[in-house]
N, C-alpha and C positions, 0 to 999 in steps of 0.2 A: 504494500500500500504506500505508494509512494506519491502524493499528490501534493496541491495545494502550495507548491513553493512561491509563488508571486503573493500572497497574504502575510501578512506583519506576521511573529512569532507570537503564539497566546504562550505556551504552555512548555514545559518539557516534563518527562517522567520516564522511570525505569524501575527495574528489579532493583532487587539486594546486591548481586552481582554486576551488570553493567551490560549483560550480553543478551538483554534485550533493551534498547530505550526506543524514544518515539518523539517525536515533536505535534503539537497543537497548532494550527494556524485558522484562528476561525474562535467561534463564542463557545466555551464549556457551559454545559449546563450545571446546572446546582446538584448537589449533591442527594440521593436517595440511599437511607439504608436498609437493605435488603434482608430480612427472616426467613427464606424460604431455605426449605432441607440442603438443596444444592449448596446456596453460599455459606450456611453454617458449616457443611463436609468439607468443601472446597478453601474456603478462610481459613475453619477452625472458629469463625464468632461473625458475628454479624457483619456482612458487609457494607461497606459505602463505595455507590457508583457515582461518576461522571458521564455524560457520554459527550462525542462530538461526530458533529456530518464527518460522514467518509472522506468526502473530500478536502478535510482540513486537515485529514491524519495522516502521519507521515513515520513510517517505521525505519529509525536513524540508526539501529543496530538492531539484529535480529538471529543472527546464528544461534542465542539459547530457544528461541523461538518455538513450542512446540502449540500443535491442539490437538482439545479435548471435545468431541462430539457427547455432550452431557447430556442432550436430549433427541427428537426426533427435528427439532425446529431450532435447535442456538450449539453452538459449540462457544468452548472460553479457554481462553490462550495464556501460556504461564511457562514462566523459564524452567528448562529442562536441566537447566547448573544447579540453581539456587534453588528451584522447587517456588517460588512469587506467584501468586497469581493475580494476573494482570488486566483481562477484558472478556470481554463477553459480548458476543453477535449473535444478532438472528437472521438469519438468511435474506430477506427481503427488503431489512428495513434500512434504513439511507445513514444510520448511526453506529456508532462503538462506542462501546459503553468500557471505560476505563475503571478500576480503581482509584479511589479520589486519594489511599495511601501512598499510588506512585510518582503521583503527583509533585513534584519540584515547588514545595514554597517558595513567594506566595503563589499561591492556589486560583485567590478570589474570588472562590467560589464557597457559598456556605450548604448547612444540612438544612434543606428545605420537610423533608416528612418521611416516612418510614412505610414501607412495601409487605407486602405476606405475613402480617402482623399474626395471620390467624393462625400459623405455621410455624411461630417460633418457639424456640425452645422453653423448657420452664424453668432454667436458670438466673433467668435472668428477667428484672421488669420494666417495660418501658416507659420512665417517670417524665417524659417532656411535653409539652405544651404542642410539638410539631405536627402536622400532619400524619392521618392514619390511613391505612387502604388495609381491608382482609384479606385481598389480594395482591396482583397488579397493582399499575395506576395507567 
């Protein structure tokens, strides 16, 4: 994915290791944390996505690069050195959705509300004010 190089730089972000990073050129959206079974297995605890148009992203290193086909409809990409997981795609739709941890502070982007709330685990409870969805959004 190699796109978008005439647009101002927004963003950069990478793994732990370095052998996958990316650049943003274009608006990230706000941040969503995710409950559902997948992102608790796959984190390890609750995720926070970003996402941004396809065509603003730009993969700046990628040899740790792998994916994972996690459903019948999205696979999510994660370095194969370090083990990070990093994004998450669904086949169709015009976005990639990033980790907001891989993110390169500043970010400027905040947590807007919280996804598959109805799916989360019972370790944990969610005390904030933010937006809810049982599902999706």
């Amino acid at each position: 994915m190699t796109q978008g190089k005439d647009k101002e730089l927004r963003a950069t972000g990478r793994c732990l290791c370095g052998a996958v990073a990316y650049e943003v050129r274009g608006k990230l959206r706000d941040a969503w944390n995710c409950h559902c079974g997948q992102c608790l297995r796959t984190h390890g605890n609750v995720a926070a996505y970003s996402a941004v148009k396809r065509e603003d992203f730009t993969l700046t290193e990628e040899r740790g690069l792998k994916w994972y086909d996690s459903s019948d409809f999205a696979r999510r990409g994660f370095c194969q050195v370090c083990g990070a997981s990093l994004f998450w795609e669904a086949g169709k739709r015009d976005y990639i959705a990033v980790a907001a941890g891989s993110l390169d502070p500043p970010t400027g982007i905040k947590t807007r509300g919280h996804i598959f709330v109805a799916h989360k685990s019972d370790y944990y409870e969610i005390t904030d004010d933010l937006e809810k969805y049982p599902d999706g959004h």
